[in-house]
C-alpha positions, 0 to 999 in steps of 0.5 A: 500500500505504502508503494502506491501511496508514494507513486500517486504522491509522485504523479501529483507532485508532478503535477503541482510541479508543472501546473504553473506552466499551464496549457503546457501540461497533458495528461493521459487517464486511462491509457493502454498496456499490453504484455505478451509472454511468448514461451516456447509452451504457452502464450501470455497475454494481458491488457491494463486500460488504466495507464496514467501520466502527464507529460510537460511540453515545455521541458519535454518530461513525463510520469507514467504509471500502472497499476499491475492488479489492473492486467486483465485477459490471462489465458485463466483466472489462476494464471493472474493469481500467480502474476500478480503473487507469485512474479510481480509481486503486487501487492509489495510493488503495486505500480510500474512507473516510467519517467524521463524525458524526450530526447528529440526536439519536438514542437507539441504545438505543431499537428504531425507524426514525429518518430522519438525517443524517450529517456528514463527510469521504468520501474518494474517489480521495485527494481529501477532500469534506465531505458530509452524507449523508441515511440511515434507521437502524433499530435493532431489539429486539437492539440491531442497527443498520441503515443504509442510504444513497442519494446521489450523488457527481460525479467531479470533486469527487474529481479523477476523470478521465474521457476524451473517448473514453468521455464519453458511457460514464462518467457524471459523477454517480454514484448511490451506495447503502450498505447496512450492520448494526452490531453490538455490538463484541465485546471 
Protein backbone atom coordinates (compact mmCIF):
# COMPACT_ATOMS: atom_id res chain seq x y z
CA UNK A 1 0.00 0.00 0.00
CA UNK A 2 2.67 2.14 1.02
CA UNK A 3 4.23 1.53 -2.68
CA UNK A 4 1.15 3.23 -4.41
CA UNK A 5 0.94 5.77 -1.74
CA UNK A 6 4.32 7.16 -2.94
CA UNK A 7 3.64 6.97 -6.86
CA UNK A 8 0.40 8.60 -6.71
CA UNK A 9 2.40 11.06 -4.36
CA UNK A 10 4.99 11.17 -7.19
CA UNK A 11 2.29 11.93 -10.04
CA UNK A 12 0.63 14.60 -8.17
CA UNK A 13 3.86 16.39 -7.18
CA UNK A 14 4.42 16.25 -10.61
CA UNK A 15 1.51 17.99 -11.46
CA UNK A 16 1.56 20.72 -8.91
CA UNK A 17 5.04 20.80 -10.17
CA UNK A 18 4.11 21.59 -13.62
CA UNK A 19 0.62 23.10 -13.04
CA UNK A 20 2.39 26.56 -13.12
CA UNK A 21 3.16 26.23 -16.53
CA UNK A 22 -0.30 25.89 -17.68
CA UNK A 23 -1.53 24.66 -21.26
CA UNK A 24 1.98 23.08 -21.31
CA UNK A 25 0.70 20.49 -19.46
CA UNK A 26 -1.04 16.90 -20.81
CA UNK A 27 -2.37 14.23 -19.28
CA UNK A 28 -3.29 10.98 -20.08
CA UNK A 29 -6.42 8.58 -17.67
CA UNK A 30 -6.81 5.95 -18.96
CA UNK A 31 -4.13 4.55 -21.41
CA UNK A 32 -3.35 1.08 -22.85
CA UNK A 33 -0.75 -1.59 -21.58
CA UNK A 34 -0.48 -4.74 -23.27
CA UNK A 35 2.00 -7.63 -22.38
CA UNK A 36 2.64 -10.73 -24.14
CA UNK A 37 4.94 -13.67 -22.94
CA UNK A 38 5.67 -15.80 -25.57
CA UNK A 39 7.32 -19.01 -24.33
CA UNK A 40 8.07 -21.97 -26.03
CA UNK A 41 4.52 -23.92 -24.37
CA UNK A 42 2.28 -21.21 -23.85
CA UNK A 43 1.37 -17.71 -24.74
CA UNK A 44 0.71 -14.97 -22.08
CA UNK A 45 -1.31 -12.15 -22.68
CA UNK A 46 -2.85 -9.37 -20.70
CA UNK A 47 -4.11 -5.64 -21.04
CA UNK A 48 -4.19 -2.82 -18.46
CA UNK A 49 -6.95 0.16 -19.55
CA UNK A 50 -5.58 2.12 -16.58
CA UNK A 51 -2.48 3.58 -17.61
CA UNK A 52 -1.95 7.05 -16.45
CA UNK A 53 0.60 10.00 -16.68
CA UNK A 54 1.32 13.89 -17.51
CA UNK A 55 3.76 14.94 -19.91
CA UNK A 56 5.28 18.56 -19.72
CA UNK A 57 5.70 20.21 -23.41
CA UNK A 58 7.79 22.76 -22.28
CA UNK A 59 10.55 20.53 -20.85
CA UNK A 60 9.64 17.59 -22.94
CA UNK A 61 9.43 15.47 -19.16
CA UNK A 62 6.81 12.90 -18.22
CA UNK A 63 5.44 10.40 -15.35
CA UNK A 64 3.73 7.40 -16.42
CA UNK A 65 2.49 4.50 -14.00
CA UNK A 66 0.26 1.47 -13.78
CA UNK A 67 -1.34 -0.41 -11.51
CA UNK A 68 -0.24 -4.16 -12.14
CA UNK A 69 -3.54 -5.50 -10.47
CA UNK A 70 -5.43 -3.90 -13.28
CA UNK A 71 -3.96 -6.56 -16.25
CA UNK A 72 -6.89 -8.39 -17.25
CA UNK A 73 -7.14 -11.21 -20.21
CA UNK A 74 -4.74 -14.14 -18.82
CA UNK A 75 -5.15 -17.47 -20.60
CA UNK A 76 -7.07 -18.22 -16.82
CA UNK A 77 -8.05 -16.60 -13.55
CA UNK A 78 -5.49 -18.72 -11.69
CA UNK A 79 -2.86 -17.63 -14.35
CA UNK A 80 -3.43 -13.78 -12.97
CA UNK A 81 -3.39 -15.04 -9.46
CA UNK A 82 0.17 -16.21 -9.95
CA UNK A 83 1.21 -13.00 -11.85
CA UNK A 84 0.08 -10.96 -9.57
CA UNK A 85 1.56 -13.42 -6.06
CA UNK A 86 3.98 -15.24 -7.43
CA UNK A 87 6.19 -12.95 -10.06
CA UNK A 88 5.29 -9.20 -9.51
CA UNK A 89 4.93 -9.46 -6.53
CA UNK A 90 1.96 -6.77 -6.49
CA UNK A 91 0.85 -6.39 -3.57
CA UNK A 92 4.56 -5.30 -2.45
CA UNK A 93 5.16 -3.17 -5.97
CA UNK A 94 1.62 -2.22 -6.68
CA UNK A 95 2.80 0.28 -9.72
CA UNK A 96 5.46 0.19 -12.92
CA UNK A 97 6.41 3.76 -13.40
CA UNK A 98 8.49 5.04 -16.48
CA UNK A 99 9.78 8.70 -16.02
CA UNK A 100 12.10 10.73 -18.09
CA UNK A 101 12.43 12.68 -20.70
CA UNK A 102 12.09 13.26 -24.54
CA UNK A 103 15.05 13.39 -26.37
CA UNK A 104 14.38 14.79 -29.77
CA UNK A 105 13.10 18.27 -30.09
CA UNK A 106 9.55 18.21 -30.86
CA UNK A 107 7.46 21.45 -31.13
CA UNK A 108 3.96 19.89 -29.41
CA UNK A 109 2.02 22.75 -30.79
CA UNK A 110 2.71 21.85 -34.34
CA UNK A 111 -0.04 18.82 -35.73
CA UNK A 112 2.24 15.95 -37.16
CA UNK A 113 3.64 12.42 -36.85
CA UNK A 114 7.33 12.89 -35.35
CA UNK A 115 9.48 9.38 -34.64
CA UNK A 116 11.26 9.88 -30.82
CA UNK A 117 12.89 8.62 -28.46
CA UNK A 118 12.33 8.85 -24.67
CA UNK A 119 14.81 8.56 -21.86
CA UNK A 120 14.13 7.49 -18.47
CA UNK A 121 13.65 5.03 -15.41
CA UNK A 122 10.96 2.23 -15.90
CA UNK A 123 10.38 0.78 -12.81
CA UNK A 124 9.38 -2.76 -12.55
CA UNK A 125 8.87 -5.29 -9.71
CA UNK A 126 10.68 -2.35 -7.19
CA UNK A 127 13.67 -2.74 -9.36
CA UNK A 128 14.73 0.92 -11.31
CA UNK A 129 16.05 0.42 -15.24
CA UNK A 130 17.44 3.26 -17.16
CA UNK A 131 15.63 2.88 -20.74
CA UNK A 132 15.43 4.64 -23.60
CA UNK A 133 12.23 3.77 -25.46
CA UNK A 134 11.58 4.34 -29.40
CA UNK A 135 7.58 5.79 -29.58
CA UNK A 136 5.83 7.52 -32.69
CA UNK A 137 3.84 10.53 -31.40
CA UNK A 138 1.11 12.06 -33.40
CA UNK A 139 -0.37 15.20 -32.28
CA UNK A 140 -3.42 16.08 -34.08
CA UNK A 141 -5.45 19.83 -35.17
CA UNK A 142 -6.90 19.73 -31.26
CA UNK A 143 -3.56 19.69 -29.73
CA UNK A 144 -4.21 15.88 -28.64
CA UNK A 145 -1.02 13.94 -28.48
CA UNK A 146 -1.00 10.27 -29.19
CA UNK A 147 1.91 7.79 -28.31
CA UNK A 148 2.34 4.81 -28.77
CA UNK A 149 5.16 2.25 -27.94
CA UNK A 150 6.57 -1.29 -28.54
CA UNK A 151 9.61 -2.93 -26.89
CA UNK A 152 10.68 -5.26 -24.81
CA UNK A 153 11.60 -5.86 -21.18
CA UNK A 154 13.92 -9.01 -19.88
CA UNK A 155 12.96 -10.10 -16.43
CA UNK A 156 16.00 -10.48 -14.98
CA UNK A 157 16.87 -6.72 -15.01
CA UNK A 158 13.64 -6.47 -12.84
CA UNK A 159 14.52 -9.29 -10.24
CA UNK A 160 11.74 -11.49 -11.94
CA UNK A 161 11.95 -14.65 -10.72
CA UNK A 162 10.77 -17.48 -12.54
CA UNK A 163 10.55 -21.38 -11.67
CA UNK A 164 12.09 -24.03 -13.03
CA UNK A 165 8.80 -25.81 -13.24
CA UNK A 166 7.30 -23.25 -15.52
CA UNK A 167 10.64 -22.39 -17.58
CA UNK A 168 9.55 -23.23 -20.83
CA UNK A 169 5.88 -21.26 -19.83
CA UNK A 170 7.21 -17.70 -18.92
CA UNK A 171 9.14 -16.21 -21.06
CA UNK A 172 12.44 -14.40 -20.01
CA UNK A 173 11.96 -11.46 -22.65
CA UNK A 174 8.55 -9.74 -22.78
CA UNK A 175 7.30 -7.65 -25.65
CA UNK A 176 5.65 -4.65 -24.13
CA UNK A 177 3.06 -2.25 -26.46
CA UNK A 178 1.62 1.03 -24.82
CA UNK A 179 -0.86 2.96 -26.21
CA UNK A 180 -1.93 6.43 -24.90
CA UNK A 181 -3.50 10.03 -25.71
CA UNK A 182 -2.57 13.26 -23.56
CA UNK A 183 -4.58 15.53 -23.42
CA UNK A 184 -4.91 19.29 -22.21
CA UNK A 185 -4.80 19.12 -18.30
CA UNK A 186 -7.79 20.89 -17.24
CA UNK A 187 -7.39 23.49 -14.28
Amino acid sequence: MREVKCCWIFLIVQLMTMTAVGQNIMQCLGGTATFTSNAPLEVIQAESNQLKGVLDKSSKTFAFTVDMQSFEGFNSPLQQTHFNENYMESQKFPMATFKGKIIENIDFDTPGTYKARAKGKLTIHGVEHERIIRSDIIIDEQGSILISSEFTILLKDHEIRIPKIVYQKIAEIILVRVTLILDPKES
